[in-house]
C-alpha positions as CSV (number, residue, x, y, z in Angstrom):
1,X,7.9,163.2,-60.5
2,X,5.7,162.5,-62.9
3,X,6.3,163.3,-66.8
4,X,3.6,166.5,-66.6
5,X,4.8,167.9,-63.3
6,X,8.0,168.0,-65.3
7,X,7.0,170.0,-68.1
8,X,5.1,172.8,-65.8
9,X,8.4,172.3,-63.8
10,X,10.6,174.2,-66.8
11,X,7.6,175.5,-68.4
12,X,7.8,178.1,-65.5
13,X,11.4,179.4,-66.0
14,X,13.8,180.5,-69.2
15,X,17.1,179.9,-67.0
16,X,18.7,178.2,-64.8
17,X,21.0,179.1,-62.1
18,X,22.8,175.9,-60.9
19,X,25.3,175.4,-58.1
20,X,28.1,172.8,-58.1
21,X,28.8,171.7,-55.0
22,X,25.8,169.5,-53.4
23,X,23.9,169.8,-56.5
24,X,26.1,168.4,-59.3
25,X,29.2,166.5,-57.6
26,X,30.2,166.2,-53.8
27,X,33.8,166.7,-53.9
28,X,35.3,164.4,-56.3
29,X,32.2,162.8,-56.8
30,X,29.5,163.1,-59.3
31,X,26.3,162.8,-58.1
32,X,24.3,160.1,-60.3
33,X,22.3,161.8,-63.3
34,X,23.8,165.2,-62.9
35,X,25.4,165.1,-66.4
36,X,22.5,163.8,-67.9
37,X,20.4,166.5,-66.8
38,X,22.3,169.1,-67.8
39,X,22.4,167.2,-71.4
40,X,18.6,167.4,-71.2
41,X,18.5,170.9,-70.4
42,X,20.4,171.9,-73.0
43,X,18.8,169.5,-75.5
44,X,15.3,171.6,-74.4
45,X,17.1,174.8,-75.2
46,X,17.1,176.4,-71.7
47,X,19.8,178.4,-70.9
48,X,22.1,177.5,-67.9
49,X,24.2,179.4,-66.0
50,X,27.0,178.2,-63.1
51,X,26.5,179.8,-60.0
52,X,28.8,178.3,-57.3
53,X,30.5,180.1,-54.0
54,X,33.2,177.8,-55.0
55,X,36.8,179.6,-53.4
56,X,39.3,176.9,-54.1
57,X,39.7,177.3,-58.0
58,X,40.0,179.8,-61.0
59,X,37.0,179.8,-63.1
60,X,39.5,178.1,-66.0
61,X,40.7,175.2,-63.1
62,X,37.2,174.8,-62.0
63,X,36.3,174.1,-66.0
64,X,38.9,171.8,-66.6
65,X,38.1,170.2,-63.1
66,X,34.4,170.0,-64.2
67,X,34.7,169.1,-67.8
68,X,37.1,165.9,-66.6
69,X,34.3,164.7,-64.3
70,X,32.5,164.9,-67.6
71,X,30.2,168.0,-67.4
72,X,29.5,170.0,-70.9
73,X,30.1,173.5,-69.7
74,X,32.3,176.8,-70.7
75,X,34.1,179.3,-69.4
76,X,31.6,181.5,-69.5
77,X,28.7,180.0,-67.7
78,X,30.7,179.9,-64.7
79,X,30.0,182.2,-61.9
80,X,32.5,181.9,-59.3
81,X,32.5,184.1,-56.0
82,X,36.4,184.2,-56.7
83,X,35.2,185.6,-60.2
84,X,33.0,188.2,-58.4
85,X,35.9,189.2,-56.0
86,X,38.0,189.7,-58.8
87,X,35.6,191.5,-60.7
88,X,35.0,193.9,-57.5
89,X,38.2,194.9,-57.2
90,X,38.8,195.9,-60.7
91,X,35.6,197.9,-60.0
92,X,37.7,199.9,-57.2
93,X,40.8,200.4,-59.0
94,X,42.4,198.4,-56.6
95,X,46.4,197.9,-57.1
96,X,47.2,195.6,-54.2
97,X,45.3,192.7,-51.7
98,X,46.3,190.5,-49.3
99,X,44.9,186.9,-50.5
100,X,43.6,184.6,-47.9
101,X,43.2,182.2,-50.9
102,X,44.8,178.8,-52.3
103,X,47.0,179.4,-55.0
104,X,44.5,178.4,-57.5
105,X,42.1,180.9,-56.6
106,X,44.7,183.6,-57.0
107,X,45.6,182.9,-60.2
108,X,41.9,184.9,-60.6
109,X,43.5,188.4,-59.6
110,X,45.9,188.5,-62.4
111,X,47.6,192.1,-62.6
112,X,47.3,192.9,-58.5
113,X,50.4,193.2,-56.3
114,X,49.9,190.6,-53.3
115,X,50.6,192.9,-50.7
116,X,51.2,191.3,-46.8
117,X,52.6,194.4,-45.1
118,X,49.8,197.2,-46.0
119,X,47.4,196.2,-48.8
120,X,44.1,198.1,-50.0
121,X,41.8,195.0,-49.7
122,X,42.0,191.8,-47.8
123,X,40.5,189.2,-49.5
124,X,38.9,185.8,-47.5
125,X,38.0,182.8,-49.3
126,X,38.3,179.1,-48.1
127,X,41.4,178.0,-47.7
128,X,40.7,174.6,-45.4
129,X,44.1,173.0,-43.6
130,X,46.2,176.4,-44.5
131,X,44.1,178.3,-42.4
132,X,46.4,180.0,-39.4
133,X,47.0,182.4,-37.0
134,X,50.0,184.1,-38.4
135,X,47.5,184.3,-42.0
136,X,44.2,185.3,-40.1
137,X,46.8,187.9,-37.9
138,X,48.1,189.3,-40.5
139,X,44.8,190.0,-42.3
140,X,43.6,191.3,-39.0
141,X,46.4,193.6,-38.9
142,X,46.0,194.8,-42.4
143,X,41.7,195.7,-41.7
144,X,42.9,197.4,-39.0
145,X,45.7,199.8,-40.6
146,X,42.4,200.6,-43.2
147,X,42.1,197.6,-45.4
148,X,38.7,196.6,-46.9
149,X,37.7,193.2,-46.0
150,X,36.0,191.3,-48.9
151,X,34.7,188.1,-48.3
152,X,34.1,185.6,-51.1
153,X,31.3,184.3,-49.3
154,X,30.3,183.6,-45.8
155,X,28.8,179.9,-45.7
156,X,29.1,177.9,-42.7
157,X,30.6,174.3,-43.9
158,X,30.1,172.3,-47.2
159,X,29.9,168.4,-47.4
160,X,32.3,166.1,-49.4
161,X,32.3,162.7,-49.5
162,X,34.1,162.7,-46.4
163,X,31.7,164.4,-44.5
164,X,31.0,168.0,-43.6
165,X,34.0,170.5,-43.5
166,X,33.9,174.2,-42.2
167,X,33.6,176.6,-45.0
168,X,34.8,179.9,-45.0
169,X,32.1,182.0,-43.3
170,X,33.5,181.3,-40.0
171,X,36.6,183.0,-40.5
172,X,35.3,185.6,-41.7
173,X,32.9,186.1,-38.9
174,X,35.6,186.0,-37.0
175,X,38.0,188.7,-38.5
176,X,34.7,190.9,-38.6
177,X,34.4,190.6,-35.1
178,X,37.8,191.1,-33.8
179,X,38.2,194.4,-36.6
180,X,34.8,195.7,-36.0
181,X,34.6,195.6,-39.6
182,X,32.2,194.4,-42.1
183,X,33.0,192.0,-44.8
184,X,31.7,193.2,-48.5
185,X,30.9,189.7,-50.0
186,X,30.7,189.3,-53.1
187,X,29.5,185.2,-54.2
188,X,26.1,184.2,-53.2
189,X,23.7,185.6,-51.8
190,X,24.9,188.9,-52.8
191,X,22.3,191.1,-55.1
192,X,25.4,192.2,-56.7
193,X,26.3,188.9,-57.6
194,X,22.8,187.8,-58.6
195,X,22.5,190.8,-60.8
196,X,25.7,190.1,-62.9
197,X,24.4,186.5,-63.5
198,X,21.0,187.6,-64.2
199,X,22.2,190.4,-66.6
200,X,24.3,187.9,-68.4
201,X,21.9,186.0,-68.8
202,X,19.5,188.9,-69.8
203,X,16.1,187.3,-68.5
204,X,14.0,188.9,-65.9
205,X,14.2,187.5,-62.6
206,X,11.0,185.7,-62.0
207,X,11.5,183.6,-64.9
208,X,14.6,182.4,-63.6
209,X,15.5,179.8,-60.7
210,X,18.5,178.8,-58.5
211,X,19.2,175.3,-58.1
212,X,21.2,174.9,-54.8
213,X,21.9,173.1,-51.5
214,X,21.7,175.6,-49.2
215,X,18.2,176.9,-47.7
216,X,20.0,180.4,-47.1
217,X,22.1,181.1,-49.6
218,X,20.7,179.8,-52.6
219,X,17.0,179.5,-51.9
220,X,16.2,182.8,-49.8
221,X,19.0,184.8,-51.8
222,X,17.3,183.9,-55.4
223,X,13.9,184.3,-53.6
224,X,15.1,188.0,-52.3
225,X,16.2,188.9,-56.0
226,X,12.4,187.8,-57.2
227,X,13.7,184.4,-58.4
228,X,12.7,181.1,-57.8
229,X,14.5,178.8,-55.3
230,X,14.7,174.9,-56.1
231,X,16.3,172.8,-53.3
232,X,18.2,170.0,-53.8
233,X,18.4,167.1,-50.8
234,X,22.2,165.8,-52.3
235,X,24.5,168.0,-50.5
236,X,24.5,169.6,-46.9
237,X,20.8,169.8,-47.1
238,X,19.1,168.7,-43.0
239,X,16.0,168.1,-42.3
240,X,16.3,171.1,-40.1
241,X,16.6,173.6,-43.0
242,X,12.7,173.1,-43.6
243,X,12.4,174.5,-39.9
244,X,13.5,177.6,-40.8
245,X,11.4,179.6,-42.0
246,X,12.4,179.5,-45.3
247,X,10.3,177.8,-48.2
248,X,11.8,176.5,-51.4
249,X,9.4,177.0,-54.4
250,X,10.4,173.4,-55.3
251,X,12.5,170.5,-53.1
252,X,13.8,167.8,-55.1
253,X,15.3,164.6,-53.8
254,X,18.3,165.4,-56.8
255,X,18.6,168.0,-59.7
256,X,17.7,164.7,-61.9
257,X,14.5,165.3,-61.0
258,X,13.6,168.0,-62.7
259,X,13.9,166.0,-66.1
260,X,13.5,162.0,-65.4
């Protein structure tokens, strides 16, 4: 990209939305020029914002994780769905949940009784190799007995450097259709989860854009809530996502693009 098409690149947004996974590291990996670019941004002044359906960590793990792959971030920028989940329940007085989280995660619902036997909520994140019957019957059991089912998010897989992985959307899929239930989620692409960033940030949504990986999630959900969607080809992006229907207002080959 040429040094122009850069500068009307940012000239048409205030803020940036940016996911992790696929668009900053893969796993334990940090994608080439990520860091950079986020020193660049910040050197221009724009404000950024953290925006990742990321299940496995507390927003103060996922920091330390980050900032030791040697990202400049805070606390505060980070959106996580487990965040959003958290932040739900506190909005419904809830007392008790049943956590189909890691232990990580959990350590986000500070003050909540875990609850196995007959909990208000039932929450459903990822929770990769731990997944189970006796876990996924004993949530189905609790939706059943009047439990709310929240769902951090409902993506299909995610891609490491090991390859692609199922993600938790299948799981949840599959305790909606054996409850006859449907999952509230609350990560990406939620309006209610869009809203919160975009209030925090306190710009209006078509001067804003999502950086993501996913043509769903990221691009159509910021594109539903009237802001831009920029996709990225480093994470589980397919050439088959362009079939879809769905048309990024920018595709980059990496989010280094947007400043080199």
């Amino acid at each position: 990209m040429e040094v122009d098409a850069v500068s009307d690149l940012l000239a048409t947004v205030d803020g940036l939305l940016i996911d992790i996974d696929g668009v900053l590291v893969r796993g334990s990996e940090v994608i080439p020029g990520a860091a950079e670019t986020l020193e660049s941004l910040r050197a221009r002044e724009i404000p950024l914002r953290f925006a990742t359906n990321t299940t496995v960590y507390c927003r103060h793990s996922l920091l330390e994780r980050m900032v030791a792959l040697g990202f400049s971030m805070e606390e505060h920028e980070l959106f996580t769905a487990t965040y959003a989940a958290a932040s739900y329940l506190q909005s419904q007085n809830a007392r008790s949940y049943y956590p189909l989280l890691l232990p990580d995660a959990q350590l986000e619902f500070a003050g909540l009784e875990v609850d196995e036997e007959n909990p208000e909520f039932v929450v459903i994140g990822d929770m990769g190799a731990s997944f189970n019957f006796p876990r996924l019957n004993k949530a189905f059991r609790a939706v059943l007995n009047g439990a709310q089912l929240v769902a951090l998010h409902k993506k299909r897989s995610w891609r490491s450097e090991e390859g692609m992985f199922l993600d938790a959307g299948p799981f949840v899929v599959a305790l909606e259709y054996a409850t006859e239930a449907s999952a509230v989620v609350t990560g990406k692409p939620s309006q209610t989860y869009f809203r919160m960033v975009l209030d925090d940030l306190g710009l209006p949504p078509a001067r804003v854009a999502v950086i993501g990986d996913d043509i769903e999630i990221d691009v159509r959900g910021a594109q539903l809530m009237g802001m831009q969607g920029w996709l990225v080809k480093t994470g589980r992006f397919r050439k088959e996502d362009l079939g879809r229907g769905i048309w990024p207002d920018r595709l980059l080959d990496e989010i280094a693009e947007i400043v080199r």
